[in-house]
C-alpha positions as CSV (number, residue, x, y, z in Angstrom):
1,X,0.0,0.0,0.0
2,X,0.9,3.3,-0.6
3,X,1.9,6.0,2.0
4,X,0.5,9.4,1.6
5,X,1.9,11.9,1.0
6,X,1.4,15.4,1.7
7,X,4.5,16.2,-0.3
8,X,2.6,15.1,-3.8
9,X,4.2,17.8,-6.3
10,X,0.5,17.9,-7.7
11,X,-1.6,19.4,-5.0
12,X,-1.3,22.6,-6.5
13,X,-3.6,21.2,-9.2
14,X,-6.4,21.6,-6.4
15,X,-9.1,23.8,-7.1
16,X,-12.7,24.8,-5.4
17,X,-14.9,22.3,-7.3
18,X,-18.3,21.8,-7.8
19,X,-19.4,18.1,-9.3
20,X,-20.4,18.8,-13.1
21,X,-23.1,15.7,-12.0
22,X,-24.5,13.2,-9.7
23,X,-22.7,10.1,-12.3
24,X,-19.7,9.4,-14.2
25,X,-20.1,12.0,-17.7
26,X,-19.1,9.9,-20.1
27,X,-21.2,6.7,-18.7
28,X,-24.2,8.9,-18.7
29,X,-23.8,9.7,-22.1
30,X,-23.2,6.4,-23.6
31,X,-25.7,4.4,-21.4
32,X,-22.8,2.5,-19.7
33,X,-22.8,1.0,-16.0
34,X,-19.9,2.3,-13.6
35,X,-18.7,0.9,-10.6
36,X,-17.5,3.8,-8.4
37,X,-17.1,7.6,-9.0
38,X,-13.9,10.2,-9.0
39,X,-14.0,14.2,-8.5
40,X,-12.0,15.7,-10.5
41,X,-10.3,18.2,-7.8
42,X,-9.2,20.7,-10.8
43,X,-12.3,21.1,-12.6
44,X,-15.0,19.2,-11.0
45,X,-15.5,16.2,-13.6
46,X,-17.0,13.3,-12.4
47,X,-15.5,10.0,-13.6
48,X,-15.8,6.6,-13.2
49,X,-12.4,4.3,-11.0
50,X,-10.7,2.2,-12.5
51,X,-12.8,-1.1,-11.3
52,X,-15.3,0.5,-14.2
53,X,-15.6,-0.8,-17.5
54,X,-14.3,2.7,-18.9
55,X,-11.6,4.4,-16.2
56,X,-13.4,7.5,-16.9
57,X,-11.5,9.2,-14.4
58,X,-8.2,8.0,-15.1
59,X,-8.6,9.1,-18.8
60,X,-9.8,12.2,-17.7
61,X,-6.9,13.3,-15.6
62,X,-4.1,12.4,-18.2
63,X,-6.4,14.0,-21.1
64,X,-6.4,17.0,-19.3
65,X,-3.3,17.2,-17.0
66,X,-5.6,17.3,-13.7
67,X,-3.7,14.4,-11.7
68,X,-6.2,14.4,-8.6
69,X,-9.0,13.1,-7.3
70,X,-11.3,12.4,-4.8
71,X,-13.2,9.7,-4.3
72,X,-17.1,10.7,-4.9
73,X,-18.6,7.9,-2.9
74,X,-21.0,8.5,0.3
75,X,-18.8,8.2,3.5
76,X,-15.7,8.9,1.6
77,X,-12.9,11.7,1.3
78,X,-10.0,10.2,0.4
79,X,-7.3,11.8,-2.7
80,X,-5.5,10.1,-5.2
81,X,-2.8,11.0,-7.7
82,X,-2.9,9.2,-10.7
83,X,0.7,11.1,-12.1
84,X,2.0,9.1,-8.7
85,X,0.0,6.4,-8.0
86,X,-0.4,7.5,-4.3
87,X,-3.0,9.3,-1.5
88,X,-2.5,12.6,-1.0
């Protein structure tokens, strides 16, 4: 497991977000199931992990250089950088 790290290089990348929706974008459009969802923490997209068919999320944050996320499930707060592969 992975240590986090306060230290990650792309926390800067960190804006005030708002969730663009309640599912993963991209799933929504093309009538696809997810399994769980990822805030964007730089612009607010919503993405499907990496357990989903599509890694919505992933693509999303190397697409658009926005390395972090948060996880968008109920009871959860916890960061990930894809550009490290760690918590933050």
């Amino acid at each position: 497991m992975t240590v986090p790290s306060q230290l990650d290089p792309h926390v800067s990348a960190i804006r005030p977000v708002r969730p663009h929706s309640a599912g993963c974008e991209e799933c929504l459009l093309i009538g696809s199931p997810w399994v769980h969802l990822r805030l964007c923490l730089s612009c607010g997209h919503v993405g499907c992990c990496d357990s989903s068919p599509h890694r919505h999320a992933r693509r999303h944050a190397f697409a658009q250089d926005h390395p972090i996320v948060q996880s968008f499930e109920p009871g959860e707060a916890w960061r990930w950088c894809y550009l490290d592969e760690s918590f933050v």
